[in-house]
mmCIF file as Biopython writes it, N, C-alpha, C and O atoms, coordinates in Angstrom:
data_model
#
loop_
_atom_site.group_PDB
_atom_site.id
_atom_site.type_symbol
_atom_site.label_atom_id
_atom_site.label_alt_id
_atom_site.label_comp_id
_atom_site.label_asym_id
_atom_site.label_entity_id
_atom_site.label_seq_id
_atom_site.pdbx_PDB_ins_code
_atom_site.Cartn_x
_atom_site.Cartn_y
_atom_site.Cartn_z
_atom_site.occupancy
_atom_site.B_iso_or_equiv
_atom_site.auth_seq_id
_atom_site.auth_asym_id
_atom_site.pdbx_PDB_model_num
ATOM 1   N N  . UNK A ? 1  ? -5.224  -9.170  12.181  1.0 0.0 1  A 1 
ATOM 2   C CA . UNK A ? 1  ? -6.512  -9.099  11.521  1.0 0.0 1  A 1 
ATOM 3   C C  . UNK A ? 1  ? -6.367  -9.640  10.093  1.0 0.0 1  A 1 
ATOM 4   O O  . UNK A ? 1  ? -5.552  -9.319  9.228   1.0 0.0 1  A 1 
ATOM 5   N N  . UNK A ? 2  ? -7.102  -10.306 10.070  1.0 0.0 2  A 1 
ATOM 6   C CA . UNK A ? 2  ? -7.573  -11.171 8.519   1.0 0.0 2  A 1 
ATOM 7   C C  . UNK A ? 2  ? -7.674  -9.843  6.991   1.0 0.0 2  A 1 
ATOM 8   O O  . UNK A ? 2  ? -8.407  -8.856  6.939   1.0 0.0 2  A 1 
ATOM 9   N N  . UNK A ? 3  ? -6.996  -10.164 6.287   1.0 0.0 3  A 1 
ATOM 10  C CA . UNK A ? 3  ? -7.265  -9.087  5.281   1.0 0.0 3  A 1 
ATOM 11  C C  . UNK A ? 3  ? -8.663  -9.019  4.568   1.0 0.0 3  A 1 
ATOM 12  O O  . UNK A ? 3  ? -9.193  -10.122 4.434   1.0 0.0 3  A 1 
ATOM 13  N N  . UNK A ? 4  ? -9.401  -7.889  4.059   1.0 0.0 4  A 1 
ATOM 14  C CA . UNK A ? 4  ? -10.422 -8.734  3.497   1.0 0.0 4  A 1 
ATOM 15  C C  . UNK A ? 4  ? -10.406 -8.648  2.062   1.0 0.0 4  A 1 
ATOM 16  O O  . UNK A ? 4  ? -10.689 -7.560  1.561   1.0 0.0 4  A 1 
ATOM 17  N N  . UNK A ? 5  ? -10.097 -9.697  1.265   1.0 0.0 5  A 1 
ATOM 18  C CA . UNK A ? 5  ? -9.567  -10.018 0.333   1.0 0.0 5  A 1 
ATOM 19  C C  . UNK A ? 5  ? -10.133 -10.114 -0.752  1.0 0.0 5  A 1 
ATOM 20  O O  . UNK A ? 5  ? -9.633  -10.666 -1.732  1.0 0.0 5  A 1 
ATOM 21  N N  . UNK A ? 6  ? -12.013 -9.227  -0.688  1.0 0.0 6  A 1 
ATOM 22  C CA . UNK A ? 6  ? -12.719 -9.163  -1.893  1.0 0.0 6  A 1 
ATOM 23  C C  . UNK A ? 6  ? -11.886 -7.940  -2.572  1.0 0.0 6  A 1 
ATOM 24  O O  . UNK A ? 6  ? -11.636 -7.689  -3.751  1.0 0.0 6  A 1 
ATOM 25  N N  . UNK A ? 7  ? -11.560 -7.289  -1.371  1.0 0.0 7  A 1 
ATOM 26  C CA . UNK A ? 7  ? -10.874 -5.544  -1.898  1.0 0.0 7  A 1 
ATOM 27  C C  . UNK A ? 7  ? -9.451  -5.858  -2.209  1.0 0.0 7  A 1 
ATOM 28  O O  . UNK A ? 7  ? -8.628  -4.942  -2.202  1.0 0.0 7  A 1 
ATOM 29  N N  . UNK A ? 8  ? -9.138  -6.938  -2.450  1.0 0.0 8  A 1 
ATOM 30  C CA . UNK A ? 8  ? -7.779  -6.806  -2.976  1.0 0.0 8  A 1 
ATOM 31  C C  . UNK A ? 8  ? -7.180  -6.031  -4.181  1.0 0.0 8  A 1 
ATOM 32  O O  . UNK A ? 8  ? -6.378  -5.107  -4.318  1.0 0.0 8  A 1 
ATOM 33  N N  . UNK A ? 9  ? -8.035  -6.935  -5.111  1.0 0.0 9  A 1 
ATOM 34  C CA . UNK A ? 9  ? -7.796  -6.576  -6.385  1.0 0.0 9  A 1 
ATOM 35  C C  . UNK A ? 9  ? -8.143  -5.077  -6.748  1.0 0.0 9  A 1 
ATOM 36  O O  . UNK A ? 9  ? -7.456  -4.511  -7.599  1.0 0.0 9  A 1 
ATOM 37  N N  . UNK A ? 10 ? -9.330  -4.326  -6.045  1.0 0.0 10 A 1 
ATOM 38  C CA . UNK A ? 10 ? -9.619  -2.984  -5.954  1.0 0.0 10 A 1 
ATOM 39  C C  . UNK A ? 10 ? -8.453  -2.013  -5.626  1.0 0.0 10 A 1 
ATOM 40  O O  . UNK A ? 10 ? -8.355  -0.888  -6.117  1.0 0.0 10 A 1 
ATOM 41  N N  . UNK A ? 11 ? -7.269  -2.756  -4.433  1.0 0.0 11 A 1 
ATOM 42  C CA . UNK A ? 11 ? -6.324  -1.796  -4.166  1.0 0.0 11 A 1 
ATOM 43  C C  . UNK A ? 11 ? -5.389  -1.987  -5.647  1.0 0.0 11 A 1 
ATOM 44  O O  . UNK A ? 11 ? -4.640  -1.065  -5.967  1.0 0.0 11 A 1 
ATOM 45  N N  . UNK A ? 12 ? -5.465  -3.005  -6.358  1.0 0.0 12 A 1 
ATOM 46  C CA . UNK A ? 12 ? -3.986  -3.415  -6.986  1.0 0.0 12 A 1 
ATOM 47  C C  . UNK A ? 12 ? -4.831  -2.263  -8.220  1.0 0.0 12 A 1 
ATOM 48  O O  . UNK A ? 12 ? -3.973  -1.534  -8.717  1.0 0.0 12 A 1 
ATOM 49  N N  . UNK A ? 13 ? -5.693  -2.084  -8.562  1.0 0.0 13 A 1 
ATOM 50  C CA . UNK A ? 13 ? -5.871  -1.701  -9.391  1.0 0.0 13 A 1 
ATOM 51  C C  . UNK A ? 13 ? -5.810  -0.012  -9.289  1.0 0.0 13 A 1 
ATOM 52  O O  . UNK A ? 13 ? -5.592  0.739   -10.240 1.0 0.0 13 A 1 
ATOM 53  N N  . UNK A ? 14 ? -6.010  0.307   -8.167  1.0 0.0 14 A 1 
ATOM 54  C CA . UNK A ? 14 ? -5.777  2.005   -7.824  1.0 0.0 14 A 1 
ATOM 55  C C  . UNK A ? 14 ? -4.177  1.941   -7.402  1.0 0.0 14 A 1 
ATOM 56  O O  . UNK A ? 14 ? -3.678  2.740   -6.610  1.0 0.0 14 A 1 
ATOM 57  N N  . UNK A ? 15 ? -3.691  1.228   -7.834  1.0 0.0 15 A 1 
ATOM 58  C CA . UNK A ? 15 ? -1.971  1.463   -7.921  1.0 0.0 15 A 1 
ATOM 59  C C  . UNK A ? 15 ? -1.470  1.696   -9.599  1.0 0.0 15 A 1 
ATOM 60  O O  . UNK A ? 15 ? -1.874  1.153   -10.627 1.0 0.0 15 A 1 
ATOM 61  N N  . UNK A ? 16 ? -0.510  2.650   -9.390  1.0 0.0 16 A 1 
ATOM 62  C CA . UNK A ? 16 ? 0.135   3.298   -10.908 1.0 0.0 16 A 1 
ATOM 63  C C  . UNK A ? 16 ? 0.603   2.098   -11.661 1.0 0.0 16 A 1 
ATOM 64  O O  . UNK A ? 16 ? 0.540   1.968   -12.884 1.0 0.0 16 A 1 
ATOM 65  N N  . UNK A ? 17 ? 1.099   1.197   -10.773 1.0 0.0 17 A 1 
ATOM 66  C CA . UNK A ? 17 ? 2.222   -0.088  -12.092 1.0 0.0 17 A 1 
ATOM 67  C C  . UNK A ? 17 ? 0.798   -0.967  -11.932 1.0 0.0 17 A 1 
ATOM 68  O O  . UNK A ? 17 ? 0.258   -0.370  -12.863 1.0 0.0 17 A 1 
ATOM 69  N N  . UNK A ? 18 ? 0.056   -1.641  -11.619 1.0 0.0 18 A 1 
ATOM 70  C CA . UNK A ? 18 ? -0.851  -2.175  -11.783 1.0 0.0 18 A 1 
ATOM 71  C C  . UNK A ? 18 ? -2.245  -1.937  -13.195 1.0 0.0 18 A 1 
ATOM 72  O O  . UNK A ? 18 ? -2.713  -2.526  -14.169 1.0 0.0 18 A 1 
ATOM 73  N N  . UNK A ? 19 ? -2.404  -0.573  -12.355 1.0 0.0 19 A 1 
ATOM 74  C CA . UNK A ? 19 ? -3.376  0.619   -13.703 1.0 0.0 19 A 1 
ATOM 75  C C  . UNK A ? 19 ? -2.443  0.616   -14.459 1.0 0.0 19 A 1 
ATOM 76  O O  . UNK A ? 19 ? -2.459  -0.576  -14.152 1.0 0.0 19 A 1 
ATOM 77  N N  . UNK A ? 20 ? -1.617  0.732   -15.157 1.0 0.0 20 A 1 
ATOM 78  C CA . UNK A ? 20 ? -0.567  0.915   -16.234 1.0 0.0 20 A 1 
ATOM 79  C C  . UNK A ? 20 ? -0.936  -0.533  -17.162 1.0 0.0 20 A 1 
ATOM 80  O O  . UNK A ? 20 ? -1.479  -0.521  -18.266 1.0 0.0 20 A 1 
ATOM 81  N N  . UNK A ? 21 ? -0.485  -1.780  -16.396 1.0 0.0 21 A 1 
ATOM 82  C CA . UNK A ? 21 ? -0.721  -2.917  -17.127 1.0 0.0 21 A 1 
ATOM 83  C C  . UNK A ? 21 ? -2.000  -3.259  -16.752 1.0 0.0 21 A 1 
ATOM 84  O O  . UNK A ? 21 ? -1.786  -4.440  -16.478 1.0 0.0 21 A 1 
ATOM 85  N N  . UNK A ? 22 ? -3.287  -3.080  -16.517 1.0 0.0 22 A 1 
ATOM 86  C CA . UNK A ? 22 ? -4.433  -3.264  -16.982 1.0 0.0 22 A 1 
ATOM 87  C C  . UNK A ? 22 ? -4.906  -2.549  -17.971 1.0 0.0 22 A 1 
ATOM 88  O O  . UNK A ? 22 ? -5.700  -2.961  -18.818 1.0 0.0 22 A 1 
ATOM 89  N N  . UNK A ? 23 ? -4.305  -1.134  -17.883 1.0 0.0 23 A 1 
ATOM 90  C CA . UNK A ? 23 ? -4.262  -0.204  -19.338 1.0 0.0 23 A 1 
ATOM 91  C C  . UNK A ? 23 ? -3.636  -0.894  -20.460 1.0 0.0 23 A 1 
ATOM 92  O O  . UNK A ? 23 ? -4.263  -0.798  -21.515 1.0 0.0 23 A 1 
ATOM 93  N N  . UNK A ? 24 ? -3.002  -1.287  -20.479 1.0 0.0 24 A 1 
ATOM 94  C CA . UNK A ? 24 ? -2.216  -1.720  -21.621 1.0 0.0 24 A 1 
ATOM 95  C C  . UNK A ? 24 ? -2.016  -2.648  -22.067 1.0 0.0 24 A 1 
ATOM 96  O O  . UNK A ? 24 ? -1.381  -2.766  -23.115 1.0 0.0 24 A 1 
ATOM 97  N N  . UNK A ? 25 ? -2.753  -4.091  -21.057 1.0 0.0 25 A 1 
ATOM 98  C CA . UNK A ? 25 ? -2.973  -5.661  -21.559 1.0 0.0 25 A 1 
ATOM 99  C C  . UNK A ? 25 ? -4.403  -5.443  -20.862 1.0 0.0 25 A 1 
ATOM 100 O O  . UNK A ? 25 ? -4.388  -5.192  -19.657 1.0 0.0 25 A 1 
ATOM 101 N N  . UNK A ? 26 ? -5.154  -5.489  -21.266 1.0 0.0 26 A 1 
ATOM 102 C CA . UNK A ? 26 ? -6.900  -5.957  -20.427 1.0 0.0 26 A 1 
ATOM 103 C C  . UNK A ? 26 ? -6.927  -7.081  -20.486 1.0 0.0 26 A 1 
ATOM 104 O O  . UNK A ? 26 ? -7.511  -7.617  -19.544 1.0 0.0 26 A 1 
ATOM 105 N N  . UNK A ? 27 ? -6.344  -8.009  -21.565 1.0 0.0 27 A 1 
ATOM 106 C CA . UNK A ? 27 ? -6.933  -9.504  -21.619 1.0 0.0 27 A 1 
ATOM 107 C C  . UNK A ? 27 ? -5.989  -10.246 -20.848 1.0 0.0 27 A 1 
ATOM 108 O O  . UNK A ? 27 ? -6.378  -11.376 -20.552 1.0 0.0 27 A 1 
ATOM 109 N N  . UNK A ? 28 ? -4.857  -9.922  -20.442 1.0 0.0 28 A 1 
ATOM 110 C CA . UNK A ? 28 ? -3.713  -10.311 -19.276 1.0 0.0 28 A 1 
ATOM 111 C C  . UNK A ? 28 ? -4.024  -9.926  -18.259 1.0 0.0 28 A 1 
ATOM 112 O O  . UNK A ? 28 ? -3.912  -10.708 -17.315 1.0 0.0 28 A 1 
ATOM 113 N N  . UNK A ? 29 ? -4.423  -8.885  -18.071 1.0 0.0 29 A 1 
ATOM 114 C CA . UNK A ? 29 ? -4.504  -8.047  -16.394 1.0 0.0 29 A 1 
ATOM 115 C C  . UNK A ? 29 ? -5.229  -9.080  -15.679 1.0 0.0 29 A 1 
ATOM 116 O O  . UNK A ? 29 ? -4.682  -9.316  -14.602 1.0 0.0 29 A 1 
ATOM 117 N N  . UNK A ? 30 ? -6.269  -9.783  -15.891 1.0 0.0 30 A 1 
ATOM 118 C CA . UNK A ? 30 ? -7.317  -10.047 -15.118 1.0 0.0 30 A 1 
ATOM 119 C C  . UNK A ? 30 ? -6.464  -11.250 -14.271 1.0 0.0 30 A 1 
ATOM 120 O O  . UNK A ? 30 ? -6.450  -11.431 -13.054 1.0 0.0 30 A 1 
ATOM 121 N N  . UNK A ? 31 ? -5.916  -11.838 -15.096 1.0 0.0 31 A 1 
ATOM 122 C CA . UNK A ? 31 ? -4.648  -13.351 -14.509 1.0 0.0 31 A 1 
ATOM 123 C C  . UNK A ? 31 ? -3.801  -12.751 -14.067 1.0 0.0 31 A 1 
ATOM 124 O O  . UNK A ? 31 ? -3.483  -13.352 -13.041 1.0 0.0 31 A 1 
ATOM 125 N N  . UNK A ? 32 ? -3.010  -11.646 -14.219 1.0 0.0 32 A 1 
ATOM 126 C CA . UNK A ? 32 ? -2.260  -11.551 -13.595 1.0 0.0 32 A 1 
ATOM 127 C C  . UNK A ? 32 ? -2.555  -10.898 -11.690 1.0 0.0 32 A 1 
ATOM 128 O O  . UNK A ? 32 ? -1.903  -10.981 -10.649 1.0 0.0 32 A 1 
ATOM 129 N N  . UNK A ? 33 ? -3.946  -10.251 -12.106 1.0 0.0 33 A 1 
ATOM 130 C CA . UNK A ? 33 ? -4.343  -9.405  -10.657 1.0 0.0 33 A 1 
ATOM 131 C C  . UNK A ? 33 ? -4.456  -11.023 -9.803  1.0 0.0 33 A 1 
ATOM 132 O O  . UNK A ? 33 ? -3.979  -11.109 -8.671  1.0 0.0 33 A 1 
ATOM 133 N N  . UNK A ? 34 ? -5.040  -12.096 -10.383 1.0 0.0 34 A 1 
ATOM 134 C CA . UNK A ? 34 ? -5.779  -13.077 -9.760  1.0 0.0 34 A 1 
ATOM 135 C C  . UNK A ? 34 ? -4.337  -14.050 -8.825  1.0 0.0 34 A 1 
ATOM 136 O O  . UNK A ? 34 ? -4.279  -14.576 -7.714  1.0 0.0 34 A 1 
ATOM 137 N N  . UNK A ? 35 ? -3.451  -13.921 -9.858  1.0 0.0 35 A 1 
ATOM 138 C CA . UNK A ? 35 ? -1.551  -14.369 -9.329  1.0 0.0 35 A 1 
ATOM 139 C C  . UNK A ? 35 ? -1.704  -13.603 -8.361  1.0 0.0 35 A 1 
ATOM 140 O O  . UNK A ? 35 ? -2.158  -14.041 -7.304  1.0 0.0 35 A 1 
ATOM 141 N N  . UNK A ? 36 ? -1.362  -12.305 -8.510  1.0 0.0 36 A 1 
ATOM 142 C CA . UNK A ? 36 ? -0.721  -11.157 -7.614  1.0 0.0 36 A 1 
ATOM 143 C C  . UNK A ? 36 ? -2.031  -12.015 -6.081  1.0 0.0 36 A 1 
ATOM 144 O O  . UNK A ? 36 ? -1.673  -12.748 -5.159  1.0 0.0 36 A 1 
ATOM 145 N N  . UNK A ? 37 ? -3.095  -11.648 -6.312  1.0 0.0 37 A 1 
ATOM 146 C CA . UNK A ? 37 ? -3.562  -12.029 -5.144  1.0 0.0 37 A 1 
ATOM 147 C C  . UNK A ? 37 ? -3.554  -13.392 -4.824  1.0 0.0 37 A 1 
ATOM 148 O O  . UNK A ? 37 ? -3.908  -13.389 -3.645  1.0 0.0 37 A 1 
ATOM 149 N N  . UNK A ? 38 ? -3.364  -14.571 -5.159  1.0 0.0 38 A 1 
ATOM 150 C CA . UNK A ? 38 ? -2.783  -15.652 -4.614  1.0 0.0 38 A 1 
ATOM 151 C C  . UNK A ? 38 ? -1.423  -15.844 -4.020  1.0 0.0 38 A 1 
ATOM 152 O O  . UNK A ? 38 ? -1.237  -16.804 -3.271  1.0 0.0 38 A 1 
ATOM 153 N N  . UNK A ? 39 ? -0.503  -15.045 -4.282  1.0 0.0 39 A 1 
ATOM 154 C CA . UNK A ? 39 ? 1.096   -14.640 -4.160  1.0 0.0 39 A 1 
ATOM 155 C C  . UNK A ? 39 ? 1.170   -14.110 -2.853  1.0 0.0 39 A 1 
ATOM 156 O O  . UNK A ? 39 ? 2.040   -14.374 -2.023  1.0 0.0 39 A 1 
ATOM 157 N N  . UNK A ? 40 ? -0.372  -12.886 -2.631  1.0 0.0 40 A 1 
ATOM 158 C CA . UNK A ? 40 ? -0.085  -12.552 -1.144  1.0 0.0 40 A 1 
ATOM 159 C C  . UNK A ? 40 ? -0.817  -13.366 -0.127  1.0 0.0 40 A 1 
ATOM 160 O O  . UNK A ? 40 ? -0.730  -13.091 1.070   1.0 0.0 40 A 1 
ATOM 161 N N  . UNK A ? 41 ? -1.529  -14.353 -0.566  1.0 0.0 41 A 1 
ATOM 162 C CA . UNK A ? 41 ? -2.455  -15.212 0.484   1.0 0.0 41 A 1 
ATOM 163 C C  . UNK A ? 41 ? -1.446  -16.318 0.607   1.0 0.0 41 A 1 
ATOM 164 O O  . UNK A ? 41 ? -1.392  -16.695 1.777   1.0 0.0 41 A 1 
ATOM 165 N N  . UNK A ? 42 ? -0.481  -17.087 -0.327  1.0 0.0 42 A 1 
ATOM 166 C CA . UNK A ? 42 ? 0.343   -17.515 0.013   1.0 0.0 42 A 1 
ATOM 167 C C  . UNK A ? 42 ? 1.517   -16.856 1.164   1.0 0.0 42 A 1 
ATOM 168 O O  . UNK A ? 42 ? 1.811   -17.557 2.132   1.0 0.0 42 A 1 
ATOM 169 N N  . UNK A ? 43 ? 2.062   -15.690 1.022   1.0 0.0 43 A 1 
ATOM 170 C CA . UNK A ? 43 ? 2.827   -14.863 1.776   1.0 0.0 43 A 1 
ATOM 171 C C  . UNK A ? 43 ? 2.366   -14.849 3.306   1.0 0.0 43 A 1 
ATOM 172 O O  . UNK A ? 43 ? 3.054   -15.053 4.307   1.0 0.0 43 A 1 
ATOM 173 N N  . UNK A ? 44 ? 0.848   -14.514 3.190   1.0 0.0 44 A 1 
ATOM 174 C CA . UNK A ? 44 ? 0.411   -14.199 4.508   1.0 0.0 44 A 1 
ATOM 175 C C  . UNK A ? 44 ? 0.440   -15.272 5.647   1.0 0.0 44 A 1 
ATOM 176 O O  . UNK A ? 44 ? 0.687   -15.215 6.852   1.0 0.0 44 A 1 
ATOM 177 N N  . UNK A ? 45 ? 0.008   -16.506 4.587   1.0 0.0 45 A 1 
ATOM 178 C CA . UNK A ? 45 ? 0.162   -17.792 5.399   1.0 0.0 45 A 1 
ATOM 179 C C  . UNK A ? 45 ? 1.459   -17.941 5.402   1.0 0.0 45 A 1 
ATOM 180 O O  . UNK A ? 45 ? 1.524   -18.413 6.537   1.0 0.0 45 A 1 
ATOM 181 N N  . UNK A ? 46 ? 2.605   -17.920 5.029   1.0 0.0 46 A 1 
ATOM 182 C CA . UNK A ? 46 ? 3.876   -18.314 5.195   1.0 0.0 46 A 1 
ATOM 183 C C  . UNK A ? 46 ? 3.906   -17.330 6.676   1.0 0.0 46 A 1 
ATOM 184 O O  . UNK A ? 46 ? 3.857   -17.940 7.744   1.0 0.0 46 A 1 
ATOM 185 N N  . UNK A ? 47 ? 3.963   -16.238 6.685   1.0 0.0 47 A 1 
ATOM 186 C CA . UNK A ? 47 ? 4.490   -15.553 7.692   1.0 0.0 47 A 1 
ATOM 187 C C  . UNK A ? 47 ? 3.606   -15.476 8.884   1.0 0.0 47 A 1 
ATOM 188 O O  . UNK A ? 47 ? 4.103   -14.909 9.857   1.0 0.0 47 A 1 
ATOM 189 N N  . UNK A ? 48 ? 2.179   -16.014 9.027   1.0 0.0 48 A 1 
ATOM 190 C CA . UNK A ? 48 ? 1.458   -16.912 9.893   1.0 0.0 48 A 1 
ATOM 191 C C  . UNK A ? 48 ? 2.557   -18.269 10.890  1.0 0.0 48 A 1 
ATOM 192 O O  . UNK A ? 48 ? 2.894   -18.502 12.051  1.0 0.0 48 A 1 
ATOM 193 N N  . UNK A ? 49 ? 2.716   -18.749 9.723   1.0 0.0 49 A 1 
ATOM 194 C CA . UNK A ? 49 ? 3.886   -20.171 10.252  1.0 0.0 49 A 1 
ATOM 195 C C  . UNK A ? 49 ? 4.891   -19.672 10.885  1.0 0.0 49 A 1 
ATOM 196 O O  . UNK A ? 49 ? 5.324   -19.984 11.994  1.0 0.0 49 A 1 
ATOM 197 N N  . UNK A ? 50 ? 5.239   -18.920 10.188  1.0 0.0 50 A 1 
ATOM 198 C CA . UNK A ? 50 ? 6.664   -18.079 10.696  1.0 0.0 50 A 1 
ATOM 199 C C  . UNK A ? 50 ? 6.596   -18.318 12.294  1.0 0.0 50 A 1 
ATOM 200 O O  . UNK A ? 50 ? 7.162   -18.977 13.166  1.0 0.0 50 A 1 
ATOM 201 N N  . UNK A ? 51 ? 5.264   -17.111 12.095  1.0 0.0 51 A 1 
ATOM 202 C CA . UNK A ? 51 ? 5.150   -16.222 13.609  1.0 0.0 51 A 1 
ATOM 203 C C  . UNK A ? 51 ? 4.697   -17.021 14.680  1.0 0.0 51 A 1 
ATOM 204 O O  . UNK A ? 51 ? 4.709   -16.646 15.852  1.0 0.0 51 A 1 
ATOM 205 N N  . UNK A ? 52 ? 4.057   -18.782 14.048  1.0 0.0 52 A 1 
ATOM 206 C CA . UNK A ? 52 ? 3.765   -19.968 15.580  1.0 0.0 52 A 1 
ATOM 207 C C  . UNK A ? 52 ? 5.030   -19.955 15.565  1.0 0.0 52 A 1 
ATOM 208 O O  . UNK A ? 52 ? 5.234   -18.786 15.890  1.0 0.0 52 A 1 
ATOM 209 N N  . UNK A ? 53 ? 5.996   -20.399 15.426  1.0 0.0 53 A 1 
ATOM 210 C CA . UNK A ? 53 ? 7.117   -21.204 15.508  1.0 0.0 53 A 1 
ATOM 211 C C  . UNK A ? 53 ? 7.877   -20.934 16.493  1.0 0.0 53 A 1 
ATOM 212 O O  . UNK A ? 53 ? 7.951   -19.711 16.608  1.0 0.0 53 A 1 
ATOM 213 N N  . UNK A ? 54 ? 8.543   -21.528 17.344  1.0 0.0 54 A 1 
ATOM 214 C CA . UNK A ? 54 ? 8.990   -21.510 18.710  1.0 0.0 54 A 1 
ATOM 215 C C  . UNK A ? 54 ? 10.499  -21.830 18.501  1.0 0.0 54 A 1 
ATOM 216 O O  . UNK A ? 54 ? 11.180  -22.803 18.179  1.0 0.0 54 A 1 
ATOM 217 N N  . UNK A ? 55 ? 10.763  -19.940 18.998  1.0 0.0 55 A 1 
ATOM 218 C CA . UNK A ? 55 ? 11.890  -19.600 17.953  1.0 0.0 55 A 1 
ATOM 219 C C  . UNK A ? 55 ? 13.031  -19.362 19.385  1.0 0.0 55 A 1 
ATOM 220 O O  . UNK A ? 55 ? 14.087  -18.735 19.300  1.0 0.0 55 A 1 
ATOM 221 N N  . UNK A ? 56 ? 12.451  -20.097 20.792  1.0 0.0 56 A 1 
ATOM 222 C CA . UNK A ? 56 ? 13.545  -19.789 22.097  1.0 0.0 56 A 1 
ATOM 223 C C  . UNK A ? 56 ? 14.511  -21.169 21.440  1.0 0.0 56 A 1 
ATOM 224 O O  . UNK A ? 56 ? 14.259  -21.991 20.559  1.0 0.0 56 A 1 
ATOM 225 N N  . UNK A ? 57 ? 15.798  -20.941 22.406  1.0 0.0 57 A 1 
ATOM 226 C CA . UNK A ? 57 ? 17.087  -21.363 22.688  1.0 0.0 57 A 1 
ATOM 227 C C  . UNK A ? 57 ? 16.850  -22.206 23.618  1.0 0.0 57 A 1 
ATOM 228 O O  . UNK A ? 57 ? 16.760  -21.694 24.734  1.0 0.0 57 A 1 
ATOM 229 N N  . UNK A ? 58 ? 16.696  -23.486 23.555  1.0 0.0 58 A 1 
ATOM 230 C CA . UNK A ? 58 ? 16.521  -24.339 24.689  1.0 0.0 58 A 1 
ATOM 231 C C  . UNK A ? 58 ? 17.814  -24.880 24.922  1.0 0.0 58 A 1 
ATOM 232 O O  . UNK A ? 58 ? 18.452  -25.372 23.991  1.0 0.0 58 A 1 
ATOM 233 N N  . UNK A ? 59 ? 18.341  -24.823 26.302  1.0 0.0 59 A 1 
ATOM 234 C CA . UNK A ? 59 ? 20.021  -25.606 26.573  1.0 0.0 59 A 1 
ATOM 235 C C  . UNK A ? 59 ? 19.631  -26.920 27.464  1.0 0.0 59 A 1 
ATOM 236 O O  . UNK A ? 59 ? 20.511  -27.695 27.838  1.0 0.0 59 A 1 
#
């Protein structure tokens, strides 16, 4: 199932190390939440590829 990825940034932000540095940089947080969620849409598609890949032993 497809993540749905408006709520991303909603989870990163109800996390302690996340809330910590939006507490404590506001004018950074916003780029860095926007990384963090490109980092896992990159990830997700990597391990998409992964999982076509035709991973038998042909002799």
């Amino acid at each position: 199932k497809e993540p749905d990825w408006s709520k991303f940034q909603d989870f990163l932000k109800g996390e302690v190390r996340f809330a910590s540095v939006a507490k404590q940089y506001p004018a950074e947080a916003a780029e860095l939440f926007a990384a963090a969620e490109e980092n896992a849409k990159w990830r997700l598609r990597s391990y998409k590829r992964l999982a076509a890949e035709n991973w038998s032993v042909e002799e």
